[in-house]
N, C-alpha and C positions, 0 to 999 in steps of 0.2 A: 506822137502816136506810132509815126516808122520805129522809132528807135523802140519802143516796147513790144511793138510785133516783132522784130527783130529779136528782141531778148529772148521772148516767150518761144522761140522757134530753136532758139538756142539753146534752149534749156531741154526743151522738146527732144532737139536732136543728141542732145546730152545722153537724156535720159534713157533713148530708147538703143544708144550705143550701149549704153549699161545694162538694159533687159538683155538686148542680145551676149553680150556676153557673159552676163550670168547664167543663160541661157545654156550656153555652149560650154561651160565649165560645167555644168552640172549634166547636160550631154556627156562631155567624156567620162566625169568624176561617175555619170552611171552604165559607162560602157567598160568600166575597171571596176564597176561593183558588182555589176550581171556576172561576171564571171568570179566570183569570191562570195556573194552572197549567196545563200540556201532559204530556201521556203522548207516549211515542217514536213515532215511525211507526214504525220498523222496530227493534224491541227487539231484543235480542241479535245483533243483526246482524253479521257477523265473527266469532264470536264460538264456532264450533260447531269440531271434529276433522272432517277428512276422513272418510267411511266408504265406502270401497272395495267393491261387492256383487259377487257372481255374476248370473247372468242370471236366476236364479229369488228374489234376494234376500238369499240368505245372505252372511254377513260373512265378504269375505275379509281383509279387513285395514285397521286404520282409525289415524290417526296425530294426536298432539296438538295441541291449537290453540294458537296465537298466545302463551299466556299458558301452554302447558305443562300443559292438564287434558284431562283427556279426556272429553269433552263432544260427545253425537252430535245429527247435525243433525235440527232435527223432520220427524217424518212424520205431516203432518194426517190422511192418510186412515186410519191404525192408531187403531182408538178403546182408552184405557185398558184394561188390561187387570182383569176384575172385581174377580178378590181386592184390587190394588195398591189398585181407585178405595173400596172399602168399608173398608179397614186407613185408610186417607189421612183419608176424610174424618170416619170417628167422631173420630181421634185430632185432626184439625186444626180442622175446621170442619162442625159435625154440620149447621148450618142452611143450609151453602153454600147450598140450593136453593133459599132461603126469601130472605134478605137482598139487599139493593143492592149490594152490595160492602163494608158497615158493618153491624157487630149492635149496636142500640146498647145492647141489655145486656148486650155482654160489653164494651162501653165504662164501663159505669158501675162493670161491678163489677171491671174492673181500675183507676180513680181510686179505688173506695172503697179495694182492697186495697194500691191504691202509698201513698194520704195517710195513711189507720193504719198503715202502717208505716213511713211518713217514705222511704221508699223505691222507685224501679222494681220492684217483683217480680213484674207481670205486665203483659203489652201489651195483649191484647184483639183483639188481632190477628185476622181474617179471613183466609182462602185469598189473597183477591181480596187485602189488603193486601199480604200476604207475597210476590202477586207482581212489587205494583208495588216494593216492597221491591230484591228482585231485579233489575229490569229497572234502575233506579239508585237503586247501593244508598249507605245515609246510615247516621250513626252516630244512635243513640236518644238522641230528643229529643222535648220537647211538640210542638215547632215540625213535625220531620218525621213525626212520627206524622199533624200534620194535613193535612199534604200526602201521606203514603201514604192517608191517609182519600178526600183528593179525588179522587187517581190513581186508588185503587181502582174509586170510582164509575163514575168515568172511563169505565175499562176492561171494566166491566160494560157501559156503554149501546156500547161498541162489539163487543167479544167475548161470544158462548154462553158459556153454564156450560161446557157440553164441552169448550170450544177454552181456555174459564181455566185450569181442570186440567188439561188435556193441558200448558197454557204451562207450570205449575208445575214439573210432575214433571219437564218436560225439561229443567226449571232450577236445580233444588232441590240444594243442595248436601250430599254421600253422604260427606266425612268426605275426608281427603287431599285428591289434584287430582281426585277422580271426581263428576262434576256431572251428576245427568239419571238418570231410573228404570232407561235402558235401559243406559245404560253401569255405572249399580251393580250389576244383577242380571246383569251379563256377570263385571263381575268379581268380585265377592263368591262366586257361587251357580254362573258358569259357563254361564247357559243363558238363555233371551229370558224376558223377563217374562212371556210369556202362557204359559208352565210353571212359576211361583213355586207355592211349596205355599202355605199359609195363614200358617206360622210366617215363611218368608222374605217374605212380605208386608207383613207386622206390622213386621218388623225394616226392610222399607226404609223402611215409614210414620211410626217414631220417630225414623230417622239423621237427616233436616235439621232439627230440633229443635234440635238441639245437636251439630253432625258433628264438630266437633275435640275434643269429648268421648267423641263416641260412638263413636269409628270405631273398627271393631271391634277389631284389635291392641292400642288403647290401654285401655278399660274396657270388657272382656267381662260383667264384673257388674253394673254398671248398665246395660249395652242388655239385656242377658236381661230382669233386674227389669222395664223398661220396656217390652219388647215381651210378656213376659208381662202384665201389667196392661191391654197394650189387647186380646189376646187374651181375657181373662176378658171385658171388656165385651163382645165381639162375642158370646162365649157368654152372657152375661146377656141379650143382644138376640136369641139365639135366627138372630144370622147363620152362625153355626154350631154344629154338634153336640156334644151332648160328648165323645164320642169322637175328632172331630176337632179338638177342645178339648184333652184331654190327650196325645192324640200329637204336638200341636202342643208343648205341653211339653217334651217328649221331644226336640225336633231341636234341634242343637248350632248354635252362629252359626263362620263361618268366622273360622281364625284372621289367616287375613291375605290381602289381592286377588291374584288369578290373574292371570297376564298373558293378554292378547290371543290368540288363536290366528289364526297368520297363514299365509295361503296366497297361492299365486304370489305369491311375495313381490316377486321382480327386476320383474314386470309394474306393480304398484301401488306401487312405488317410482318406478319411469318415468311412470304415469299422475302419479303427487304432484310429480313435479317435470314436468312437460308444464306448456302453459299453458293447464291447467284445473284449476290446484293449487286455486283460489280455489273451486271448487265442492264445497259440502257434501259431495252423494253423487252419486256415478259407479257407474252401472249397467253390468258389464262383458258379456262373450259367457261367461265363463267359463263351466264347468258343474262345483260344487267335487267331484264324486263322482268325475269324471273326472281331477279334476285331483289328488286323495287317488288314486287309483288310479295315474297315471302315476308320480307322485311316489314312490310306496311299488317300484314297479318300476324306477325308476334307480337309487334307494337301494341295490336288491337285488343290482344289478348292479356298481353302482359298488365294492363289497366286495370282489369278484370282482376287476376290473379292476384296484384300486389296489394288488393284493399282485404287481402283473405293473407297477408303476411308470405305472400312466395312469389318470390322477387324476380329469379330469374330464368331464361330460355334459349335456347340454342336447338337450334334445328340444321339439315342438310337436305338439300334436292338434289339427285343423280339422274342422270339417263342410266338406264337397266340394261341398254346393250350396247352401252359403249365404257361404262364404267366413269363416266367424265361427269364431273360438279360443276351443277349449272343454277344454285343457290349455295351462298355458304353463311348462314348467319351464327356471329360466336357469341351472341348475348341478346337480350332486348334494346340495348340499346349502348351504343359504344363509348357515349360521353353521358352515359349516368352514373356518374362518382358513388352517389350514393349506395346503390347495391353493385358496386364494383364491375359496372358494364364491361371496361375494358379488357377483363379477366375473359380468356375465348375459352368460354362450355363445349365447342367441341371436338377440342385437347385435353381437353380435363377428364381424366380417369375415373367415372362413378361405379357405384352397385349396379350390376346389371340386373338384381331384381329377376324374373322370369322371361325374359327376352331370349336368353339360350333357349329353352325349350324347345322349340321346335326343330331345331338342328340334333337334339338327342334323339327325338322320336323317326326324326328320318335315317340316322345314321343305326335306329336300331332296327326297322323297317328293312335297311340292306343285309343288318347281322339276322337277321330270321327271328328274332328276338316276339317282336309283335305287326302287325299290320292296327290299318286303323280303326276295325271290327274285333281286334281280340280283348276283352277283359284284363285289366290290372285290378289288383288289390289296392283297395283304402280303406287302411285300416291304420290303428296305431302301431309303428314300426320304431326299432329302437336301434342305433348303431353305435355303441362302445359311447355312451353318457346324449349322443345326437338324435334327438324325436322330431323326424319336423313334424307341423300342421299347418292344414287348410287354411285360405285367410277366412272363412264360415267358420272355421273351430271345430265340425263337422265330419265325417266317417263316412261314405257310401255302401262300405264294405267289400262292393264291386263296381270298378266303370270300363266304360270303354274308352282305348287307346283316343280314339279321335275325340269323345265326350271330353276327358280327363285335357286334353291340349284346349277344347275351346274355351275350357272352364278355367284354365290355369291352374291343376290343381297340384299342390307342394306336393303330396304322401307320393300319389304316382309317380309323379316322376324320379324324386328320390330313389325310390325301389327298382325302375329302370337303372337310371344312372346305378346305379349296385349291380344290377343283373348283367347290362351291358359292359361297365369297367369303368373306372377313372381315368386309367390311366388311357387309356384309350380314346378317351371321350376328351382329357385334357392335349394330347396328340394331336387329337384333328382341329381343336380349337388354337391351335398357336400355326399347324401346317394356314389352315384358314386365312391367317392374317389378324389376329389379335397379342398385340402388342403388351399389355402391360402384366403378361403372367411370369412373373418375376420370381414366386415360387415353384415348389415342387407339388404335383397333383396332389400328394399330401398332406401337404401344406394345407391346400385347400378344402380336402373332404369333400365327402357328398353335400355338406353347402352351398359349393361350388352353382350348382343347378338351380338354383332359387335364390343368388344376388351374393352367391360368399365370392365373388370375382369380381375383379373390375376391369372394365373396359372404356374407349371414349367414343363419342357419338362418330367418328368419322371411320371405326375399324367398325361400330356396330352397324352400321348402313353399308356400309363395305362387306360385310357377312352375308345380309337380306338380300342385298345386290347379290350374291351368289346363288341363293336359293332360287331366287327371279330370273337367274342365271343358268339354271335346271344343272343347280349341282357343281358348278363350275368356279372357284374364288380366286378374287385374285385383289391388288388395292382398287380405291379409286381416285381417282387423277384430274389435278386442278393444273395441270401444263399443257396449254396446248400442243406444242410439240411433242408430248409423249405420248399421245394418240391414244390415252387413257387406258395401256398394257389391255388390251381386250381380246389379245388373243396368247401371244408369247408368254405374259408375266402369270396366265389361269393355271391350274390346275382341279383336273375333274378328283371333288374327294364325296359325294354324294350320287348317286344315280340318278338318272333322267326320272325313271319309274317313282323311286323314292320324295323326289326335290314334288312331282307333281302330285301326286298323294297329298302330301304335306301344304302344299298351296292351295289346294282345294278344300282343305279342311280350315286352314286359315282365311278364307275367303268366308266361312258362315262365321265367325266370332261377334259375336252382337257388337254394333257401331251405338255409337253415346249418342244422346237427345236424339232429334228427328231423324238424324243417319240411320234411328233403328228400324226405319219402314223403306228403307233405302231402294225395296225389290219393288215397293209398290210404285215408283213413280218411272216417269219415261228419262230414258236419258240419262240413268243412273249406270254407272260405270264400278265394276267388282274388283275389289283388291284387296291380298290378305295381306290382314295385319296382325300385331301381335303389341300388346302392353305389358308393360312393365311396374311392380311397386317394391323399391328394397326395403329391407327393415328399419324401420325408424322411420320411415315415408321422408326418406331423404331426397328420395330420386323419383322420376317419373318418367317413364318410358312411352312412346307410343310408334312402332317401328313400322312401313308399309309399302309394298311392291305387288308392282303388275308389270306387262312383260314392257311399260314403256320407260318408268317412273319408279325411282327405289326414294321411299321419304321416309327420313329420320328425327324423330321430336325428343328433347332430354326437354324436363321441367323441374326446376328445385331452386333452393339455395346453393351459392358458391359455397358461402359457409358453412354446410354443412347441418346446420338446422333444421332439425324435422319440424313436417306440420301434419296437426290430425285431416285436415282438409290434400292433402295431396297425394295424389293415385294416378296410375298411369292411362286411365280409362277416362275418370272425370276430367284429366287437365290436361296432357296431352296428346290425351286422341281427340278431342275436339280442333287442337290445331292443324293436327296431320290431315283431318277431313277437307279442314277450310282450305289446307296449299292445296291440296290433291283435287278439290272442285273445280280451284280456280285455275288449273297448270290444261294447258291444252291435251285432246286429246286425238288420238290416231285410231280409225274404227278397225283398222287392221292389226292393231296390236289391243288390243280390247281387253284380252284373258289368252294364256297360256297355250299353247298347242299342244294335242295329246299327245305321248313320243308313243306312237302304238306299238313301234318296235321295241322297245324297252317294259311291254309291260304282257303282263300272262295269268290266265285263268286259273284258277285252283279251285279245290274245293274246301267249305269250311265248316265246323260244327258252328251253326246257329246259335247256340245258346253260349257258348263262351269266345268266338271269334278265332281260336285255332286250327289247327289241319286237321280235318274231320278222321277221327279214328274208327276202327270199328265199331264200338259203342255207340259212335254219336249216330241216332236217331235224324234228326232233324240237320240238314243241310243248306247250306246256300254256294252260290258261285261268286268268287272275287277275284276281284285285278290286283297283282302283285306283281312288283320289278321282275324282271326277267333274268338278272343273276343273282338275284337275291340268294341268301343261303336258304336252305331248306327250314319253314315254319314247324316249329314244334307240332306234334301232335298232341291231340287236348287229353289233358293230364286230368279231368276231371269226369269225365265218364267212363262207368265203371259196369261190368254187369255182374249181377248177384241172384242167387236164387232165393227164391220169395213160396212162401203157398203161395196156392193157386188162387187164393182172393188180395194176393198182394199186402195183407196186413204184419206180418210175418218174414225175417230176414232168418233162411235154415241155409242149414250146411251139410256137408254128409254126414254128423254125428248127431243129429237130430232130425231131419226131414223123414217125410212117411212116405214110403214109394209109391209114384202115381199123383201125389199130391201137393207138389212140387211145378215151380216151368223157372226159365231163366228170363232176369227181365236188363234192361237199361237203367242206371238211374246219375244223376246227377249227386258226384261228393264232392262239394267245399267242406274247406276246413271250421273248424267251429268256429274261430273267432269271426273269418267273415260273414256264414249264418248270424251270429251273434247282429251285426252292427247293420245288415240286411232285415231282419227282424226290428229293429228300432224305427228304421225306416217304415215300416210296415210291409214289405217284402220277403213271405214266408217259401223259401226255395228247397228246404229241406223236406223231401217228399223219399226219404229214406226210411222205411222200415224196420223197428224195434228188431233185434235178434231174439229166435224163441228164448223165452226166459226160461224153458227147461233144458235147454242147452247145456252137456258139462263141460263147453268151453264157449268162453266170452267172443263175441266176434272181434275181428284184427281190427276194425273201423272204429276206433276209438274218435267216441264224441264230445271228447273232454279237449279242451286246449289253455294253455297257461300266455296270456296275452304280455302280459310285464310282473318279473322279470324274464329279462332274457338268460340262456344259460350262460352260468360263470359270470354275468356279471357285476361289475362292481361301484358297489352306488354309495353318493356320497348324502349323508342327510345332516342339513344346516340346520342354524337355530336362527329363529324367528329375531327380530330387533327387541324383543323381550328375555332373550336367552331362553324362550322356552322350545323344546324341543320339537322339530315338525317331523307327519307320520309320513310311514310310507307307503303308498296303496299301491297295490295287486290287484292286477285284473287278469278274468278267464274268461273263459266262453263254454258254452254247449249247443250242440247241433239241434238239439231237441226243447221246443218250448216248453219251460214250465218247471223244467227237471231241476230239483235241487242239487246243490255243490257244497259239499264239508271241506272245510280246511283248514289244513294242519301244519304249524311250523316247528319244527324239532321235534315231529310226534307229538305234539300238543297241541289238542281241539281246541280253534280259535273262534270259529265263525260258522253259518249256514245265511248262504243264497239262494237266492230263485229270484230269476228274471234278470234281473241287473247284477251281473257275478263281480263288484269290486270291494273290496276292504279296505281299510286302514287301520297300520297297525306301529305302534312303538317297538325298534328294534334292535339290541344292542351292538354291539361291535363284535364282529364276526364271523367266520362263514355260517351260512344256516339252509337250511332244506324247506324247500315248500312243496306240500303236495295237495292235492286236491281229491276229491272221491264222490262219484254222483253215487244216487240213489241205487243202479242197478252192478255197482262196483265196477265201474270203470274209474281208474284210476291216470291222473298226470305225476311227474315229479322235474322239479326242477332247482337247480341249487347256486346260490349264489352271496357275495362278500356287501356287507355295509361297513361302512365307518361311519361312526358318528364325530359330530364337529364338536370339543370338547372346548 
């Protein structure tokens, strides 16, 4: 028995001759390595997943790195989270706070336990080792264990205990590609780390132990085993309860990683390919409650929509005075292959349809052109082969500036756009901030103004943001560091005066379904808006701001496919209502404040909406911008002398002296009497000239509606080869009165009441004239070709 205690002490003291100087070999071998070896400057550098935030933090969506793991970038100022840092360091390194970066007895006692067993079966490892481990990593060896020894050091005298741990956990590999506390407790558990319970604590603190053992789908029974074990110790230590000791028991480990939950998906796809792919984390404008909220109401609609064949939607929520996107949806839906969800609607360049409009009428409002009391013409207008029309098919003959904006109507505004300028009007739409006017105002014509343009929903919410703006454009902005250019990147190109006119009138545009009693209920909140339908009803607009909230709705197909069911009033103004109900509101930002400095009293003729002239009889007072140009004076009252019982229009080669007085009257031109008259609106209260007069009065009642002069019309043939006619249309100021007409001198036709023809005409120039009953004559002359 001596003699084997003897041996056993022998062997003992063998052995432990040999720890110590393995010991001390590896002492010096790291006292000539500390000085030779370097730790990284910038460790893991490149090395982290994109992570996409909203404006208050939360993840909207974050994408793999370089190497395919998902791995999120650190954030020094989040300090560990408790449970994570107390699970971590019982089970890894209890002295963390005590040692240099090396314990040297857990050095000794992992050489005693490798040399009695002729084998690695422990490293001795420190936190601090494991993380120069990580930072470049080596396969196990004497050699690298003494260089992790040095690094370790290293890295102590340069980083806090705090910033070591934080390094770790955000590096520590969770079993598959998931690397970092925050991305395992996203997908494991689903929720940030500073909500883990104590058991999902435990479980993240044992996964980099051994993660391609551990991870959970592959051996549930040994991570249980193991995170119960470090569980019990923290209850032996009295770091927790036992109660929450055994309900920690209790909780089940997941059986396999959640994906990601991703929001505005089309937006942080764009941001990851932008060239700031390269940045960790991008802090967005986002607000994700708003953007869960928008999102859950396209959905809703899009249901609806798609049993009626119109598949897609894209919408935009801004703050109005900040300029900053605080919904961004690029589809209905981002994984529906089928109607090409992932295509983002709003980048895609549509027909804007009538959605400009109201920026022509304000920018004509500052050229003195019209206010929103003065009378346009609608009537049938022709511009070198271009007629628009009304979507009624319909003629007023006269409306007014603000009627004609709430009504949408094509002719007027055309006729603006003409009166105002193209090229003018296409100037201030690119100064604006619309992007895709790739031609020349020419290019586009007077189409332009009723959908011959294209723009995309994020420049055209960007526009209404300026009107909402009072005048003021400039982009808007999904970064939150660029503090949404809200003051630097604006430029004022609309007036205060003008911008609020214009909002007020877009504020009565009837709202779809029950929105249309919108004034009778409490708690109803005013906001103008404007819809959109381009031709072919490819597109559907519904665009809307108040002074807190700029909302923007496109409705259609990607494809390009028109549908008879789609309008920018039925399909997406009922979306815009439903964000706009649901989006919180501020009773201080309610409606607009009146810029009373910017606006000024005039006076106007009542009956046509212009600068009351002498003639004009009847007046009213209006508010008009305050540098606005000077408003025309109305070009339609006229004074004329009449007998004395007004039935009669004399002159001084006919009037009887004494029997005569001078009166006021109102002269439109025939063709709009004409289509005033249809309507059943008889305003021609002008007096016949004596018919014994030997001169005709200068107030010719005759007018030639189409053709226009000189021009040149082309006439097709039918799919029969037969040839189609060409009708001409006139007008007369006076009910009832017939119209002769004559083409090359040759008596064609006789009218009354309704003055159009049709007539076969060959190739040519030719003359049209007209001749009413009391010889008031038109002429007008113009080229057909016929299609041969």
């Amino acid at each position: 028995m001596s003699t084997t205690r003897a041996l056993i002490m022998k062997v003992n003291r063998s052995l432990r001759r040999k720890c110590v100087k393995v010991f001390l070999a590896l002492l010096l071998v790291s006292l000539i390595i500390l000085l030779i070896v370097p730790i990284p400057d910038e460790p893991f550098a490149g090395s982290y997943s994109q992570a996409i935030l909203d404006k208050d933090g939360h993840l909207l969506r974050v994408f793999l790195n370089d190497n395919q793991q998902w791995c999120f970038p650190p954030v020094s100022h989040t300090p560990v989270p408790y449970k994570l840092k107390k699970a971590v360091l019982h089970y890894e390194d209890r002295y963390f706070h005590y040692h240099p970066g090396v314990n040297p007895v857990s050095i000794l006692r992992a050489l005693y336990q490798n040399i009695s067993s002729g084998e690695i079966t422990s490293g001795g490892s420190t936190l601090t080792m494991q993380l120069a481990r990580l930072m470049e990593p080596k396969r196990r060896s004497y050699l690298n264990k003494i260089i992790e020894m040095v690094q370790a050091v290293k890295i102590e005298l340069r980083y806090s205990k705090s910033d070591i741990l934080r390094m770790y956990l955000e590096h520590a590999p969770y079993g598959r590609n998931i690397i970092g506390y925050r991305a395992a407790s996203l997908k494991y558990f689903e929720k940030l780390p500073e909500r883990l319970t104590w058991s999902e604590a435990a479980l993240l603190a044992v996964l980099p132990n051994s993660p391609n053992l551990l991870s959970p789908p592959v051996s549930s029974k040994t991570l249980i085993k193991k995170r119960n074990r470090l569980l019990k110790k923290l209850h032996n230590e009295e770091i927790i309860t036992k109660e929450t000791y055994e309900l920690s028991l209790l909780e089940s480990i997941p059986e396999e990683a959640a994906p990601f939950e991703m929001h505005a998906p089309h937006l942080c796809r764009m941001i990851h390919n932008s060239s700031r792919k390269n940045e960790p984390i991008i802090s967005t404008t986002i607000d994700i409650n708003i953007q869960k909220m928008t999102r859950n109401i396209v959905k809703q609609h899009s249901l609806e929509l798609s049993r009626k064949g119109i598949k897609n939607i894209a919408a935009i929520v801004a703050d109005t005075q900040t300029g900053k996107i605080r919904a961004y949806i690029g589809s209905q839906d981002y994984y529906d292959t089928d109607a090409e969800g992932c295509v983002d609607g709003v980048m895609a360049p549509r027909s804007t349809g009538s959605t400009l409009k109201p920026f022509l009428y304000a920018l004509s409002i500052d050229s003195g052109a019209v206010i929103p009391q003065t009378m346009i013409k609608d009537i049938p207008s022709f511009y070198s082969g271009f007629s628009p029309e009304n979507a009624s098919g319909k003629f007023d003959g006269l409306v007014t500036a603000r009627a004609a904006l709430i009504r949408s109507l094509n002719v007027p505004a055309v006729r603006l756009l003409n009166y105002y300028g193209l090229e003018d009007f296409y100037d201030f739409l690119k100064k604006a901030g619309l992007h895709n006017l790739y031609g020349s105002p020419f290019h586009y014509g007077l189409p332009l103004i009723i959908g011959g343009v294209e723009a995309n929903l994020l420049d055209m919410t960007a526009l209404y943001r300026g009107l909402g703006n009072m005048g003021k454009f400039g982009s808007l902005s999904y970064y939150q560091d660029i503090q949404g250019k809200s003051s630097s990147g604006q430029r004022r190109l609309i007036s205060k005066g003008a911008g609020y006119l214009i909002l007020n009138i877009l504020k009565d545009v009837k709202r779809p379904g029950a929105e249309y009693y919108w004034q009778s209920y409490q708690n109803q909140w005013p906001i103008a808006w404007k819809t959109g339908t381009s031709y072919g009803k490819r597109d559907a607009w519904a665009m809307g701001v108040t002074p807190q909230w700029t909302i923007g709705v496109w409705v259609g197909n990607f494809t390009g496919k028109g549908n008879g069911e789609l309008s920018g009033a039925s399909c997406a103004g009922p979306i815009l209502f439903d964000i706009f109900n649901s989006l919180e509101k501020d009773p201080l930002l309610s409606w607009f404040d009146k810029p009373y400095e910017d606006l000024n009293e005039i006076q106007l003729c009542a009956d046509t909406g212009f600068r009351a002239g002498p003639d004009c009889i009847n007046t009213i007072t209006a508010e008009v911008p305050e540098f606005m140009k000077p408003l025309r004076k109305c070009p339609y009252h006229k004074s004329i002398f009449t007998t004395m019982d007004e039935k009669h229009e004399v002159c001084s080669l006919c009037w009887e002296p004494g029997n005569y007085k001078k009166v006021s009257r109102l002269f439109l031109s025939p063709d709009v009497v004409q289509y005033l008259r249809d309507r059943g609106v008889n305003m021609s209260n002008i007096p016949p000239h004596n018919k014994d007069c030997p001169q005709i009065s200068g107030n010719n009642p005759l007018d030639i509606i189409y053709p226009t002069s000189k021009a040149r019309l082309w006439i097709p043939r039918d799919f029969n080869r037969q040839r189609q006619k060409l009708t001409l249309r006139a007008a007369h100021r006076e009910d009832g009165k017939k119209i002769f007409w004559y083409i090359d001198h040759q008596f064609k036709a006789t009218t009354q009441e309704n003055h159009v023809i049709a007539l076969n005409l060959e190739n040519g120039w030719h003359n049209l004239e007209i001749v009413d009953e009391n010889g008031n004559r038109k002429n007008r002359r113009f080229f057909v070709a016929v299609n041969r």
